[in-house]
N, C-alpha and C positions, 0 to 999 in steps of 0.2 A: 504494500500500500504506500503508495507517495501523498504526504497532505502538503499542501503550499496555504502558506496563510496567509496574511491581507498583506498584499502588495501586488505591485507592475512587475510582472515576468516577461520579456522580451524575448520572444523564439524567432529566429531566422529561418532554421531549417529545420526539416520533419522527427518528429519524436516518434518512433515505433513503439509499437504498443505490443507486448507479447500476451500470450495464453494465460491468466489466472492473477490478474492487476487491478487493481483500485485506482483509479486517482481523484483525489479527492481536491474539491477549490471551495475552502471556507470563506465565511461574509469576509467579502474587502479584495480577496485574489481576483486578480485580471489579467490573464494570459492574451500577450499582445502578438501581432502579427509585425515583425523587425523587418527589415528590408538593407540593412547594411550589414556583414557579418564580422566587417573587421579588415577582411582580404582583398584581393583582388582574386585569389588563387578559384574562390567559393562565393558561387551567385544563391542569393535565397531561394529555398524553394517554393513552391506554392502553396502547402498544406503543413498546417501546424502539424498533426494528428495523422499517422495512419496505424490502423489497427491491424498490424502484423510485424511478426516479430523479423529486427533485422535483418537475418541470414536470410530471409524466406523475399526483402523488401527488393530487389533485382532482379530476381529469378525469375524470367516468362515459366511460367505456367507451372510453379510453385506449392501453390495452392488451387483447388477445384474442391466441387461441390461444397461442403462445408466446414473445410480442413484447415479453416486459414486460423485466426485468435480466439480463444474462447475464455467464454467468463468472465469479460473485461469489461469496468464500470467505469463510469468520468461523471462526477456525481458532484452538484454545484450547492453549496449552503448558502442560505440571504441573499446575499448580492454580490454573487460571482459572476464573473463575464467571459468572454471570448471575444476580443477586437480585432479581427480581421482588417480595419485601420484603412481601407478600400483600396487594399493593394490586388491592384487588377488577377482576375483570373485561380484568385486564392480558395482554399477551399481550408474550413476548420477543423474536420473530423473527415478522413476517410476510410471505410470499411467495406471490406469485399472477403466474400468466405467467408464469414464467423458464423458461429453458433455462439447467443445468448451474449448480448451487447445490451449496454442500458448507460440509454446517457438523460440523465435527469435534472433539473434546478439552476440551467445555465441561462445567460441571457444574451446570446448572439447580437452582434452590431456589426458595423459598416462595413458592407459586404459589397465589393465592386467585378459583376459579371461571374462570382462564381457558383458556392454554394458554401453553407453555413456546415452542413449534414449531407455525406454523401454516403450510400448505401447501394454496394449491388451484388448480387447473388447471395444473403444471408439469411440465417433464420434464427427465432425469438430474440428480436431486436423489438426495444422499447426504448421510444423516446416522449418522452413525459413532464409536464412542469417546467418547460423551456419557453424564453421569451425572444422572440426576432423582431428587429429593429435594424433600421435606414437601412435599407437594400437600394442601391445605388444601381442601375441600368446603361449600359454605356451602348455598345452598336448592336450585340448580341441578343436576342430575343428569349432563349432558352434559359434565363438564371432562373433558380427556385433557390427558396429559402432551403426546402429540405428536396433531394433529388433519390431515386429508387431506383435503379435500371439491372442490365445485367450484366455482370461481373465481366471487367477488361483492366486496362493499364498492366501491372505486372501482374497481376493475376492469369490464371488461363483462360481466355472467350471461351467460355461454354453452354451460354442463354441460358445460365441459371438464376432462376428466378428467385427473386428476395421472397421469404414466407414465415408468415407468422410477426409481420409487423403491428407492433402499437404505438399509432404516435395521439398522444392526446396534449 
């Protein structure tokens, strides 16, 4: 379990999220979306968050059917946030392959062309008590707050469908 307490945490690049993990953002943490990381060597990447474990995060076709992180929660107390800060094309959370994902109590902001919550090929994924704010629209038409499709990027294509979603 990782708890982060009240303060600006500044991520440039992606955080892998392995099989059987907690992370917990009590009242006051805000996980920001950085866009400098120091270098020249290292461009930021797009997505704070992906829900698979390192070794497994390069690998074309790695993971399939539901093989990818399980049991991984990111779970926001009071007034915890996710600032995405509208750097173009970013994305907060993403998950492909999992079984049993639950992200709860966050409050998503400035989100430019991408998505807050992406989900493709997973099952019992709850998303619950989240709050989305300024979604900013640039040329692209397709942004959503929260997006579902089927499982690509490094994962393996294999139009498996997300099931067993709750998102209230």
């Amino acid at each position: 379990t990782l708890i982060l307490t009240k303060g600006q945490y500044v991520i440039t690049n992606t955080l892998y999220v392995p099989s059987n993990v907690t992370i917990i953002l009590n009242n006051g943490a805000t996980i920001v979306k950085g866009t400098k990381t120091g270098t020249s060597k290292l461009s930021p990447s797009k997505s704070l968050f992906q829900i698979v474990s390192k070794k497994n995060s390069n690998k074309n076709g790695s993971t399939s059917k539901y093989t990818g992180s399980k049991n991984v929660k990111i779970i926001g107390k009071g007034n915890a946030a996710i600032d995405l800060k509208n750097y173009k094309n970013s994305v907060g959370i993403v998950a492909g392959h999992n079984n049993s994902l639950r992200i709860e109590g966050i409050t998503f902001k400035n989100m430019y062309d991408g998505n807050f919550i992406r989900v493709a090929g997973s099952t019992k994924v709850t998303i619950t008590k989240n709050k989305f704010y300024k979604r900013q629209n640039g040329q692209k038409c397709n942004s959503a707050f929260c997006n579902y499709n089927f499982a690509c990027n490094f994962w393996h294509f294999d139009d498996l469908l997300s099931f067993a979603i709750l998102f209230s």
